[in-house]
LUMFILUM-197437 format. One record per atom (N, C-alpha, C, CB): residue in one letter; x, y, z. Coordinates in pm, whole numbers, padded with zeros to 5 digits, always signed. Glycine has a CB too. Example, Ala and Ser with C-alpha at 12.3 -4.5 7.8 and 13.67 -1.06 7.14 Angstrom:
LUMFILUM-197437
A+01319-00569+00780A+01230-00450+00780A+01320-00330+00780A+01131-00447+00905S+01285-00225+00708S+01367-00106+00714S+01290+00003+00787S+01408-00060+00572
//
This chain:
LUMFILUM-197437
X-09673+31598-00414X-09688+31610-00559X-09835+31594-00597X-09601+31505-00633X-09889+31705-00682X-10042+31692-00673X-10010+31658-00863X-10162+31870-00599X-10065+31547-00896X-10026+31509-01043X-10164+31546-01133X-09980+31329-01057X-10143+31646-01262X-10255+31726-01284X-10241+31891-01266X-10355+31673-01191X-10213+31920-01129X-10282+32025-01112X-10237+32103-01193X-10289+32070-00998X-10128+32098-01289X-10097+32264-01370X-10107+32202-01582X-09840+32349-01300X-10202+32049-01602X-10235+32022-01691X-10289+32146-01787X-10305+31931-01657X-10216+32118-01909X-10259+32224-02011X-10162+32356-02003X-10418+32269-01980X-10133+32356-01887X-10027+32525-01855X-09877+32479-01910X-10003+32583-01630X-09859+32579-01921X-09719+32646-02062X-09639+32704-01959X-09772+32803-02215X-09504+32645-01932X-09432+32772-01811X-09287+32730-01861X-09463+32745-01590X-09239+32895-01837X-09089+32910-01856X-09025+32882-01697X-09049+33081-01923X-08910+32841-01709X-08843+32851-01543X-08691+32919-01638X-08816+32634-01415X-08641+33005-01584X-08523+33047-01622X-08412+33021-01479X-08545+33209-01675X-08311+33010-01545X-08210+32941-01450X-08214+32775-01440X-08238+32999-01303X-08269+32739-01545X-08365+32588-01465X-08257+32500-01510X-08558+32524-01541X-08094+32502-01548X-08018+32418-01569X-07958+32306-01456X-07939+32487-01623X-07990+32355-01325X-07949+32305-01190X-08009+32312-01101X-07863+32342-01145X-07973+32267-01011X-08043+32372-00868X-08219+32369-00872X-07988+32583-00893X-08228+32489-00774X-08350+32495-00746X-08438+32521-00858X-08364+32576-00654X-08365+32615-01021X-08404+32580-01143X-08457+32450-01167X-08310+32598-01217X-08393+32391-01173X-08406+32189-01216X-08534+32133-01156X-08260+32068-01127X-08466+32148-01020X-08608+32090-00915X-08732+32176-00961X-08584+32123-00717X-08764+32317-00990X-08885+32334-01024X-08896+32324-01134X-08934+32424-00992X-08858+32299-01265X-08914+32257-01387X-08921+32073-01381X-08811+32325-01518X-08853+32019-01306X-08930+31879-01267X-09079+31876-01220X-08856+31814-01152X-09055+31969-01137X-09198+32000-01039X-09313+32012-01096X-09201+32125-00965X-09285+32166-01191X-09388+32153-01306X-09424+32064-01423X-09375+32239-01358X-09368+31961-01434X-09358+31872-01528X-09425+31739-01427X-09192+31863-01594X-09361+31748-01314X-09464+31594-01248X-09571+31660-01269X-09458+31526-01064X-09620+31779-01249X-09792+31846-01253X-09847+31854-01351X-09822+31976-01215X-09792+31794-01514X-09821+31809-01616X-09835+31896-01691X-09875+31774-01619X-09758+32021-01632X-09705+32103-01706X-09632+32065-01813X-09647+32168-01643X-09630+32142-01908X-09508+32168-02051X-09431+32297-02006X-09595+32211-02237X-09296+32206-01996X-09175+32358-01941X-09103+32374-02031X-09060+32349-01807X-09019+32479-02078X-08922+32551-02109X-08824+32540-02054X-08941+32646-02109X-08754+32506-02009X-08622+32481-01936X-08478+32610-01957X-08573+32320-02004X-08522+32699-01951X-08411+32800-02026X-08334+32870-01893X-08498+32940-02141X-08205+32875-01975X-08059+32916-01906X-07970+32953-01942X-08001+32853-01858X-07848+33023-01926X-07792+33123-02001X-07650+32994-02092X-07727+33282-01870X-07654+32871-02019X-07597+32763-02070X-07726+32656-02118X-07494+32705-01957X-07699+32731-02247X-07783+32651-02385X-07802+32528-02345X-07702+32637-02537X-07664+32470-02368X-07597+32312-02405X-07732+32187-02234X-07303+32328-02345X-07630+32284-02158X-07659+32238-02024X-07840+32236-02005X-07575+32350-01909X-07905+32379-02058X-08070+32360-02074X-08113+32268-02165X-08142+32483-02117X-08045+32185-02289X-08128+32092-02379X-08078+31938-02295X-08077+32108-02577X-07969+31951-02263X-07942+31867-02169X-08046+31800-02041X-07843+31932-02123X-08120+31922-01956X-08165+31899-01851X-08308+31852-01892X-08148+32008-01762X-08368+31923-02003X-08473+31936-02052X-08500+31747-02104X-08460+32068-02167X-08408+31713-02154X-08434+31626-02219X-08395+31485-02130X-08370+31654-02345X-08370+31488-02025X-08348+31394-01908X-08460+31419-01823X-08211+31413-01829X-08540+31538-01794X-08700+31553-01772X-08781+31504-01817X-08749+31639-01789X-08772+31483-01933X-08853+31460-02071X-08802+31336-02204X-08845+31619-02143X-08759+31264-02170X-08667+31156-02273X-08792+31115-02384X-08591+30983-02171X-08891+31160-02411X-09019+31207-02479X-08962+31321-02578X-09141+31267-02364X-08942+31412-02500X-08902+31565-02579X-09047+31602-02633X-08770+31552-02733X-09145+31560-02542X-09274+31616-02627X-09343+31681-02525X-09376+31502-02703X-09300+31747-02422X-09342+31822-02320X-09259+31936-02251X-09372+31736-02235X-09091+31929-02244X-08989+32018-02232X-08909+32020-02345X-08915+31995-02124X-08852+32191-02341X-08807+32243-02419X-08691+32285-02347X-08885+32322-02478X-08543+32296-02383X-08439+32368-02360X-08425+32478-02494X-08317+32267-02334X-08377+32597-02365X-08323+32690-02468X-08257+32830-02405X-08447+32728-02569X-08148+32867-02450X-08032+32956-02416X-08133+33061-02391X-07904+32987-02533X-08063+33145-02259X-08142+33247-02289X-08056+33391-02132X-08352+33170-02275X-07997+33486-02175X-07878+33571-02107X-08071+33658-02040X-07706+33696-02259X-08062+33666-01957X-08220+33766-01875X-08192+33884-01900X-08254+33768-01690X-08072+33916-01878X-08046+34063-01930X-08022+34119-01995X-08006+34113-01913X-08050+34061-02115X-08091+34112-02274X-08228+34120-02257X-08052+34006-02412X-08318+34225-02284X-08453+34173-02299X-08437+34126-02436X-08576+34279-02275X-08429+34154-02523X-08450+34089-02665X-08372+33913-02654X-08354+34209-02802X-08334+33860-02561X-08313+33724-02560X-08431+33650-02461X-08160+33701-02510X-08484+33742-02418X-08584+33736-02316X-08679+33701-02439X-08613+33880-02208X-08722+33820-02491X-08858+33805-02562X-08848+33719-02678X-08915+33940-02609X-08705+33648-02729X-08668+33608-02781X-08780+33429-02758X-08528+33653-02758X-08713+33387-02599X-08746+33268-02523X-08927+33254-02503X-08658+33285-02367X-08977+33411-02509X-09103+33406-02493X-09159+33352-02656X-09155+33559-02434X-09109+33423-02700X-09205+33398-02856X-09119+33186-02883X-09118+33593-03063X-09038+33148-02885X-08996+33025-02858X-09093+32939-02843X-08922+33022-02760X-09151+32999-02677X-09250+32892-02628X-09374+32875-02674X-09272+32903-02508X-09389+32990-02699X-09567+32980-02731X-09544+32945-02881X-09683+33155-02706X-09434+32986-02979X-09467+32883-03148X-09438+32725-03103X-09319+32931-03317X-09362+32676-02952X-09361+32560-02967X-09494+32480-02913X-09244+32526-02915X-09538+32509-02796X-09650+32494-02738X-09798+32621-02721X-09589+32455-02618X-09784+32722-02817X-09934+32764-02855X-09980+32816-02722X-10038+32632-02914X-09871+32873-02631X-09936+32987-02507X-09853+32983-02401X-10091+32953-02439X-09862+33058-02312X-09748+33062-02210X-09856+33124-02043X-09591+33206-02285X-09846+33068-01974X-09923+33081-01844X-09846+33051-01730X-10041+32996-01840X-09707+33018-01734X-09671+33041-01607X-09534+33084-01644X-09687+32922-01507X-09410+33172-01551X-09315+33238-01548X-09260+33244-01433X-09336+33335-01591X-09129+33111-01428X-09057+33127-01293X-08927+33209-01322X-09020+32978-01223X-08945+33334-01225X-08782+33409-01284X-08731+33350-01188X-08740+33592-01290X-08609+33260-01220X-08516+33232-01144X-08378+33229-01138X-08538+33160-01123X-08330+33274-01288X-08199+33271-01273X-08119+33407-01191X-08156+33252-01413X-08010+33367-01180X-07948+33481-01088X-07837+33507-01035X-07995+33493-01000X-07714+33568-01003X-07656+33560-01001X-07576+33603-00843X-07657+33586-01103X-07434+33593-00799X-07452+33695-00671X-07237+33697-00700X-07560+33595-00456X-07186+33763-00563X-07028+33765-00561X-07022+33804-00437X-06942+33858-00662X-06956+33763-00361X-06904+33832-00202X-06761+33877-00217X-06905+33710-00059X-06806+34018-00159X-06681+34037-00145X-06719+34191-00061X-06585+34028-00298X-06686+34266+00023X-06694+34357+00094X-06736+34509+00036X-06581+34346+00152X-06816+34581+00072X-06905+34649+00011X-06800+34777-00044X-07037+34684+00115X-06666+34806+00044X-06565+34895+00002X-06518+34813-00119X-06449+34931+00116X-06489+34713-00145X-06409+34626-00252X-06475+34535-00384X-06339+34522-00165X-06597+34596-00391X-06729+34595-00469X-06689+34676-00587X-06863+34659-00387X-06641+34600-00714X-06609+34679-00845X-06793+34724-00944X-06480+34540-00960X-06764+34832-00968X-06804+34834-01013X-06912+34758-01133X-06748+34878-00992X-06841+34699-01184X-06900+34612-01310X-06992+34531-01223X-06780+34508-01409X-06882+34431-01145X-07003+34339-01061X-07154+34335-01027X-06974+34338-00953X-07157+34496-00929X-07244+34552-00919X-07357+34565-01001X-07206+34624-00900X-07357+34615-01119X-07410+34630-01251X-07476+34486-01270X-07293+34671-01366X-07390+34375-01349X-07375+34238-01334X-07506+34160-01270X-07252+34221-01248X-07463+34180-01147X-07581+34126-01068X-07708+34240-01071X-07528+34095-00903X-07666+34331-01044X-07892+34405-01088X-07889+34353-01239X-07944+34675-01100X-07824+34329-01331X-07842+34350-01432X-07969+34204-01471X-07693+34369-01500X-07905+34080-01400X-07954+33983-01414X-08051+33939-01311X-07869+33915-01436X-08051+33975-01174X-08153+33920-01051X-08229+34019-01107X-08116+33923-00868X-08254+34160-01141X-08332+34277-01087X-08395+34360-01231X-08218+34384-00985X-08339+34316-01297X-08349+34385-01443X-08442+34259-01563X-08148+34421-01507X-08340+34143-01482X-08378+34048-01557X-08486+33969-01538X-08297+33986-01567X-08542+34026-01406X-08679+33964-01347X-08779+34094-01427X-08687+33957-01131X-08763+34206-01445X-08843+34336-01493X-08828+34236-01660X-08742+34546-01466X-08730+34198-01720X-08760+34156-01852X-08890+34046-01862X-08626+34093-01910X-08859+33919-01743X-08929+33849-01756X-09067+33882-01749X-08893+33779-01698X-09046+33976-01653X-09238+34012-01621X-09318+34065-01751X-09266+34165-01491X-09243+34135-01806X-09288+34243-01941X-09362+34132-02065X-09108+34338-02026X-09222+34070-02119X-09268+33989-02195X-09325+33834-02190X-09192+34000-02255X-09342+33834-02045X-09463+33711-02039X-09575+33749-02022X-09458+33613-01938X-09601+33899-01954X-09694+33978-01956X-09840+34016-02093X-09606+34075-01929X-09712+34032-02194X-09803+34108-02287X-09848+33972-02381X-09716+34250-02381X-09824+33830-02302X-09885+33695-02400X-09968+33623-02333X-09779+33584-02452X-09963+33660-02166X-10041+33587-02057X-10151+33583-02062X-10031+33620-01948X-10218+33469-02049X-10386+33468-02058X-10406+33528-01913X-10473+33293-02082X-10522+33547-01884X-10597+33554-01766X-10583+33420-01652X-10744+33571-01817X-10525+33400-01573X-10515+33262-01503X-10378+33253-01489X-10576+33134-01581X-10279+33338-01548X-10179+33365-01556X-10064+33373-01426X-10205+33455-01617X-09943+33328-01351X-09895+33333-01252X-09735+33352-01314X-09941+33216-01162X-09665+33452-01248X-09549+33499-01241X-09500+33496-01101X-09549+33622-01297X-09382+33391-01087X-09291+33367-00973X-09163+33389-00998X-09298+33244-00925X-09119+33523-00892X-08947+33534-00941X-08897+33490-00742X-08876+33778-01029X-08793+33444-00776X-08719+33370-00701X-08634+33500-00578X-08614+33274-00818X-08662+33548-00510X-08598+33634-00435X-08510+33560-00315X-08701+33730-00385X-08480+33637-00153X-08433+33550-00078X-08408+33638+00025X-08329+33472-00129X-08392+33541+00117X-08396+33576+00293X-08336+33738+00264X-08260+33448+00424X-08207+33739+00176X-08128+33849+00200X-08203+33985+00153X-07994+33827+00128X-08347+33958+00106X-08374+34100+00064X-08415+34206+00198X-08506+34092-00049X-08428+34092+00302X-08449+34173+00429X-08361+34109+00553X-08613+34174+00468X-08312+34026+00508X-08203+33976+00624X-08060+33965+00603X-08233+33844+00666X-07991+34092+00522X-07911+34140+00430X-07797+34053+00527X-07909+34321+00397X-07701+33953+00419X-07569+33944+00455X-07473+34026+00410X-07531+33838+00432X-07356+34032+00528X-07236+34150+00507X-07181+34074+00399X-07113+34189+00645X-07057+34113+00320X-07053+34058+00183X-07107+34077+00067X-07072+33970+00185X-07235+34050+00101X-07343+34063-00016X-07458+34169-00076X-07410+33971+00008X-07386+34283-00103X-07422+34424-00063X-07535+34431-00230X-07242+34560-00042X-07437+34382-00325X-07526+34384-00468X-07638+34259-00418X-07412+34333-00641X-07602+34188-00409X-07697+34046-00391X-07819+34112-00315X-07615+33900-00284X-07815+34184-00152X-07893+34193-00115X-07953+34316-00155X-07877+34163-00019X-07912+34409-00260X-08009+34504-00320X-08098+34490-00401X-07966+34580-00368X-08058+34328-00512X-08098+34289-00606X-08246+34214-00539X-07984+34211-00678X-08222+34191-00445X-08364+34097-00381X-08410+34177-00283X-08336+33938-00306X-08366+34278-00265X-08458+34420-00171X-08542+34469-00335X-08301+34607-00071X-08488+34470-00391X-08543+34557-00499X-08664+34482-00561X-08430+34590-00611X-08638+34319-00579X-08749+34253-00674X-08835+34231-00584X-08719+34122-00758X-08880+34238-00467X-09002+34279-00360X-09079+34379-00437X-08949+34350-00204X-08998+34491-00463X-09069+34615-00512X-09140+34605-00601X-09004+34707-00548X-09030+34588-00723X-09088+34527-00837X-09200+34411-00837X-08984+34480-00902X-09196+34321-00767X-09343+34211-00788X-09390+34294-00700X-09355+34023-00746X-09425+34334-00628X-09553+34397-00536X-09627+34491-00702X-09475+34546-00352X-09541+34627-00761X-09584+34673-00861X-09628+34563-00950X-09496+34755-00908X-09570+34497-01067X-09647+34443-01086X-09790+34359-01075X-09601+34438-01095X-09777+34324-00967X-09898+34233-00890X-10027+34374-00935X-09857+34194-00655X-09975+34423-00833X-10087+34588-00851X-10138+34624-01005X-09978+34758-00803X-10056+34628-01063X-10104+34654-01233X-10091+34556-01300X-10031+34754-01318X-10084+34432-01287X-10111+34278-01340X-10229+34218-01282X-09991+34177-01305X-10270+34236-01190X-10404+34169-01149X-10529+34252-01144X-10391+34111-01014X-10541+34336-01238X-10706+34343-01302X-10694+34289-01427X-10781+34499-01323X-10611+34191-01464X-10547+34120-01606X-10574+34003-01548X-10375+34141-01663X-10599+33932-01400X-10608+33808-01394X-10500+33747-01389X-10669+33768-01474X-10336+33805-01394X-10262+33762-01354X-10163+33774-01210X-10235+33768-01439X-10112+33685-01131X-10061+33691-01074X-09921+33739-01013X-10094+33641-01085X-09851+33794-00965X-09697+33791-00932X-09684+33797-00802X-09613+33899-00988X-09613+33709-00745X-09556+33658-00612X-09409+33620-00625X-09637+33530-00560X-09343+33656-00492X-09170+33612-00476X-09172+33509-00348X-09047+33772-00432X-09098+33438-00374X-09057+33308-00300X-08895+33389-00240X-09042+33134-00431X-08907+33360-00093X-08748+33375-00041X-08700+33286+00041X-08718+33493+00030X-08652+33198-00067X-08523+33088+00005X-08495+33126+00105X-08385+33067-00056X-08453+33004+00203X-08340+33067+00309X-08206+32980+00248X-08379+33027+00508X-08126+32900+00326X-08013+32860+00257X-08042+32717+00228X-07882+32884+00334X-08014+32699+00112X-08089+32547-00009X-07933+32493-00021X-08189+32605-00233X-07916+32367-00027X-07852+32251-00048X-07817+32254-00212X-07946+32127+00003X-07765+32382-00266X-07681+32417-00410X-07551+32472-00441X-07742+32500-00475X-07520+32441-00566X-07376+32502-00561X-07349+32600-00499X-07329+32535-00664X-07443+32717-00530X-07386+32874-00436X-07366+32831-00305X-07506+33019-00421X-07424+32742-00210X-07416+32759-00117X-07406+32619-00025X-07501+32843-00107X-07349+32551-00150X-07244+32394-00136X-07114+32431+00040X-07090+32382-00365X-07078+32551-00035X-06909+32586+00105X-06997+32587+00248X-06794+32817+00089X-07111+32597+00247X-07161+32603+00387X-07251+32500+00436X-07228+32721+00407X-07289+32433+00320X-07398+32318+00314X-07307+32162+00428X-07429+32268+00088X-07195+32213+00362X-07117+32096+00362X-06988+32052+00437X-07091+32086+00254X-06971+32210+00497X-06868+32256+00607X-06922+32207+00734X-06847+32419+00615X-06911+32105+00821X-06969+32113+00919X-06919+32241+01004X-06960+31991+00975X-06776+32303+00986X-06807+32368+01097X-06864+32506+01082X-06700+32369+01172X-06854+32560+00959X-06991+32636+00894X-07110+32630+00941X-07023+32599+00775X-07183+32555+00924X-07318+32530+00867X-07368+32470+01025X-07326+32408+00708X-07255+32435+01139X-07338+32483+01273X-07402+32536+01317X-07322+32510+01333X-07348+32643+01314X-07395+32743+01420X-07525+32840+01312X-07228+32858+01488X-07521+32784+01189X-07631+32832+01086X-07751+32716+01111X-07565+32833+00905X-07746+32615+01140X-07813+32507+01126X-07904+32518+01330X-07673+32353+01070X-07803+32593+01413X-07899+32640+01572X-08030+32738+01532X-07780+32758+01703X-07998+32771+01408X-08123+32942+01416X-08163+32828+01331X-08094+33164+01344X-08213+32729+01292X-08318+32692+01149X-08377+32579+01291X-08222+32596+00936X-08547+32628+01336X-08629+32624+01404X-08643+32413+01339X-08753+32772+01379X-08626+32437+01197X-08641+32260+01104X-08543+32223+01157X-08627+32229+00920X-08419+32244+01186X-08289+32193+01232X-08241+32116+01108X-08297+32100+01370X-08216+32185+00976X-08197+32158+00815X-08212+32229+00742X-08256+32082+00757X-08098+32216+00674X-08124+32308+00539X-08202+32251+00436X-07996+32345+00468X-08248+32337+00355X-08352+32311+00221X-08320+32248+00135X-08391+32407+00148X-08355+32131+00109X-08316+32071-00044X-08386+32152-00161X-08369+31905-00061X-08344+32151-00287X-08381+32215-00384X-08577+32216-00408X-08289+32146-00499X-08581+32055-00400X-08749+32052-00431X-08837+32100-00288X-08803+31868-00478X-08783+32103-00198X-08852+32198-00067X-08893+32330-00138X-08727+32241+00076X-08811+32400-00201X-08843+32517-00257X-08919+32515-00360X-08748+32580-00285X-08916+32428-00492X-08947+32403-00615X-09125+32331-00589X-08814+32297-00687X-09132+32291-00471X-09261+32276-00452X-09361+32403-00434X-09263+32197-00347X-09317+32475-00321X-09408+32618-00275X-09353+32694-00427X-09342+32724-00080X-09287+32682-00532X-09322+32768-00635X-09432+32710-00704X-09212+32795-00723X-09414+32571-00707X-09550+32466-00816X-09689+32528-00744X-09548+32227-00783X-09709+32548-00626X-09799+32602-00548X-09875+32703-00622X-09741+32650-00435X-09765+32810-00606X-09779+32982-00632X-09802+32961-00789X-09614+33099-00586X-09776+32886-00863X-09782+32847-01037X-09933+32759-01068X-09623+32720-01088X-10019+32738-00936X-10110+32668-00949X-10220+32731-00915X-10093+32566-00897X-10325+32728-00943X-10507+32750-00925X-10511+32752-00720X-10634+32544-01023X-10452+32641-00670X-10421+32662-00573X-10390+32791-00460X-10361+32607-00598X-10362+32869-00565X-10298+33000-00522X-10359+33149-00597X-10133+32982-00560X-10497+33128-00654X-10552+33188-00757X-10574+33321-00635X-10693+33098-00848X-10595+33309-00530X-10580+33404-00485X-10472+33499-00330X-10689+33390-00491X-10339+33439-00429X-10259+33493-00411X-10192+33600-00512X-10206+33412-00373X-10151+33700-00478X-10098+33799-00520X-10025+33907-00479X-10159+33829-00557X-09914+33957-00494X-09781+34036-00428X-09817+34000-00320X-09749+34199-00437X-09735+33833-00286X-09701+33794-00181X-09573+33747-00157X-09776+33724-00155X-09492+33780-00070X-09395+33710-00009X-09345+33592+00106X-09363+33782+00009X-09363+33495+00049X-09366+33334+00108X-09229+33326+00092X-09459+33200+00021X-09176+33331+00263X-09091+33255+00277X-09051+33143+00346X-09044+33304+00286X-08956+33069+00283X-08915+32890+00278X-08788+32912+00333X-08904+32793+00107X-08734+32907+00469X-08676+32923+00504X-08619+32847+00615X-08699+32999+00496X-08736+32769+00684X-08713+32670+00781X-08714+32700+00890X-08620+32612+00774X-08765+32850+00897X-08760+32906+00991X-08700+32991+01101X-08780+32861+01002X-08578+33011+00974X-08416+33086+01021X-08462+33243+01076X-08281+33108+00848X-08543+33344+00980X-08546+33437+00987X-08662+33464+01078X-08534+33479+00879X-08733+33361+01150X-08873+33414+01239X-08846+33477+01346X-08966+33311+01292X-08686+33452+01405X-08664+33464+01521X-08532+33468+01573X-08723+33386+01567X-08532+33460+01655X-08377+33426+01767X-08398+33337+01891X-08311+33581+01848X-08314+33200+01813X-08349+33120+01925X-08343+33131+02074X-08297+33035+01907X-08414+33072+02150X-08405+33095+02271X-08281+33047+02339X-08510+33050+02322X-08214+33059+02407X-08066+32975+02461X-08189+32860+02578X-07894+33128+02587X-08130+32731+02566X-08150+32642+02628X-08085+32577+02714X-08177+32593+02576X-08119+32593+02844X-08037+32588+02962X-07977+32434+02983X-08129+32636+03089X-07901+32438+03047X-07766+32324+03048X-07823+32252+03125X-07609+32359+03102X-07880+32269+03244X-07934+32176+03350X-08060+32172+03407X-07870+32186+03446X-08138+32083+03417X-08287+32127+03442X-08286+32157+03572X-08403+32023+03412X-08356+32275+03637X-08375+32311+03748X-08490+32298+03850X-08354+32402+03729X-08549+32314+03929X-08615+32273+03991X-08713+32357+03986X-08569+32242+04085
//
């Protein structure tokens, strides 16, 4: 925890009611950030905001669906009449469903780009056109945009796709002085992914390929975003940092049963 380093900076985290949301608007707030705390459960964002903050003079909760842009730009204009500017933007909310790529309804489909992939293009736009120069945009992607699980056919298009999207942006956001970079989880210690966290006999044979020999707690992740949200990282840009523990570097080696001579 570097205490300071994001003093004076204004940042939204969307999704930030739980989870790896929570842990990084704490994050930014031990750094002396002023956060926004917004999530598509209102109640639950003034809630979180204000157990961050039992002050209420540094976080803000407030409802906010990503895939509306007009609830989007809604949350942008919010922050800056409450705190007078906006300089950092974690897209993180998001959504996913398993279920087999033949048995994939329609709507779902939709659903999820609508909110990982659409709703990260909202965030970028309208934090965009208020961002000072010094400016950093972090949307939350994951292992699956290139280490696609079966099941998760929308999920892993939605985070193949926001690669694309922050690389573009980055490209036509940084002669503006602002930043955009994606963070890709590997599997974090949260509800989505509680059934495997917590299964021992799950989370075995997932837990041989993680080089850490552990899964991610929420602030493991919520830190390398405070990073990418900091001066620290002024010259980073359409980068992809992944926090993973080391699942996706490789294929472990098999380790022999008996030492030999």
């Amino acid at each position: 925890m570097i205490s300071g380093a994001l003093e004076g900076r204004v940042a939204i985290v969307t999704g930030a009611a739980r989870g790896i949301g929570r842990a990084t608007a704490a994050a930014l707030l031990a750094r002396d950030a002023r956060v926004v705390v917004a999530d598509l459960d209102a109640d639950r964002a003034g809630e979180v905001a204000a157990a961050l903050d039992p002050a209420q003079e540094r976080a803000l909760g407030h409802g906010v669906d990503v895939a509306a842009r007009e609830d989007v730009a809604a949350l942008v204009r919010a922050t800056t009449e409450r705190f007078g500017r906006l300089d950092v933007v974690v897209a993180h909310a998001g959504v996913t469903d398993f279920r087999a790529l033949a048995e994939a309804e329609l709507e779902v489909w939709e659903r999820i780009i609508s909110v990982n992939l659409t709703g990260a293009l909202h965030c970028i736009r309208e934090a965009a056109a208020v961002m000072p120069a010094g400016g950093s945009i972090v949307a939350t992607g994951s292992t699956n945009a290139y280490w696609p699980e079966a099941g998760a056919a929308a999920y892993n298009a939605s985070k193949g796709g926001l690669v694309a999207l922050v690389k573009t942006a980055a490209v036509e956001l940084g002669p503006r002085g602002i930043r955009v970079n994606v963070i890709h989880p590997g599997i974090v210690d949260t509800r989505i992914s509680a059934f495997v966290v917590h299964d021992a006999e799950r989370s075995a044979p997932l837990l041989e390929r993680i080089p850490l020999g552990r899964f991610a707690q929420p602030e493991d992740i919520a830190d390398v975003i405070a990073f990418l949200a900091s001066d620290d990282a002024r010259y980073v840009t359409g980068a992809e940092i992944v926090a993973d523990g080391g699942m996706t570097a490789g294929t472990p080696f098999p380790q022999p049963k008996e030492d030999h001579p």
